[in-house]
C-alpha positions in Angstrom: 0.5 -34.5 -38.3 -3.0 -34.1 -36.7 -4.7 -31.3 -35.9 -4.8 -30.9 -32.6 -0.6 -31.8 -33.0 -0.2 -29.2 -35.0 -2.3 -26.4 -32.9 -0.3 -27.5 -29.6 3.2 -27.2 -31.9 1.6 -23.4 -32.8 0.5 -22.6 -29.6 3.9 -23.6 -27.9 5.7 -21.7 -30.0 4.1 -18.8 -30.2 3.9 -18.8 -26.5 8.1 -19.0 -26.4 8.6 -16.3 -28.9 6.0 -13.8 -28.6 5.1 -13.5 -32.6 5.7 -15.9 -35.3 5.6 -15.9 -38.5 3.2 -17.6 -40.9 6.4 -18.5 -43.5 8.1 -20.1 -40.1 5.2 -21.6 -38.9 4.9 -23.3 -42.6 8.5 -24.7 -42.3 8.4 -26.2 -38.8 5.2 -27.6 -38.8 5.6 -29.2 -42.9 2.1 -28.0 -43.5 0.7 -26.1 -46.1 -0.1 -22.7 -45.7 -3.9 -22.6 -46.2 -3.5 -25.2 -43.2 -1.7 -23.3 -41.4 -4.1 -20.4 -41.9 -6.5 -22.5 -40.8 -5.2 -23.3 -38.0 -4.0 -19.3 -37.1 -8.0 -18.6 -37.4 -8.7 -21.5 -35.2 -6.8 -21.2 -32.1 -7.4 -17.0 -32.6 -11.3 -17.6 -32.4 -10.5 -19.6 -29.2 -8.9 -16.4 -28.2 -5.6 -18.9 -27.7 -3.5 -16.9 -29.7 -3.8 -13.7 -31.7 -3.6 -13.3 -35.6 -1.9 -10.9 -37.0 -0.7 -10.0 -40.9 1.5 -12.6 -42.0 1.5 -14.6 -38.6 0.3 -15.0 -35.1 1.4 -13.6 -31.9 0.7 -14.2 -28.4 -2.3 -13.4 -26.3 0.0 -12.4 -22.8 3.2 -11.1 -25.0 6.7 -11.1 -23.0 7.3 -7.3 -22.0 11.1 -6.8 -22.9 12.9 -3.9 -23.2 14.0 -2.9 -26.5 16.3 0.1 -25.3 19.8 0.1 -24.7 21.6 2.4 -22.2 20.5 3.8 -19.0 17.5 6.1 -18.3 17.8 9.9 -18.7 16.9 10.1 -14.9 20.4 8.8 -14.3 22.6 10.1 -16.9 21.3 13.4 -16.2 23.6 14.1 -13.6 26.5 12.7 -15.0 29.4 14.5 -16.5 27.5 17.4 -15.8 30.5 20.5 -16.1 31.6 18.3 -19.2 28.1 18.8 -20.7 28.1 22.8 -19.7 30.8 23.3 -21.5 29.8 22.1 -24.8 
């Protein structure tokens, strides 16, 4: 695979999932490591991606909610007497 394959393959895929690693990026792609490196370093000095330990991650990362459950501002006012009475 070329290079410029290979750093539109990283690019897309970080993109989709936010932060990937460099172990997954070595499987999909069937480079080497120190190419994949390479190639990390690259498209981060384009400011394309950004590197981080043990992988890269997305310049504009998807803002997901991690939380489960409702706010406090709602469940405040629920079950109130029951909560009293504890």
């Amino acid at each position: 695979m070329i290079e410029a394959e290979r750093h539109r393959l990283i690019k897309r895929l970080v993109d989709e999932r936010s932060i990937v690693s460099l172990v997954d990026l070595v499987e999909l792609l069937g480079a080497s490591e120190a190419t994949v490196r390479r190639d990390i370093g690259a498209l981060a000095g384009r400011g394309e991606i950004t590197r981080i330990r043990g992988g890269a991650q997305s310049v504009h990362p998807r803002h997901e909610a991690h939380l489960v459950g409702s706010p406090f501002k709602l469940s405040q006012g629920v079950a109130v007497p029951e909560k009293r009475a504890i």
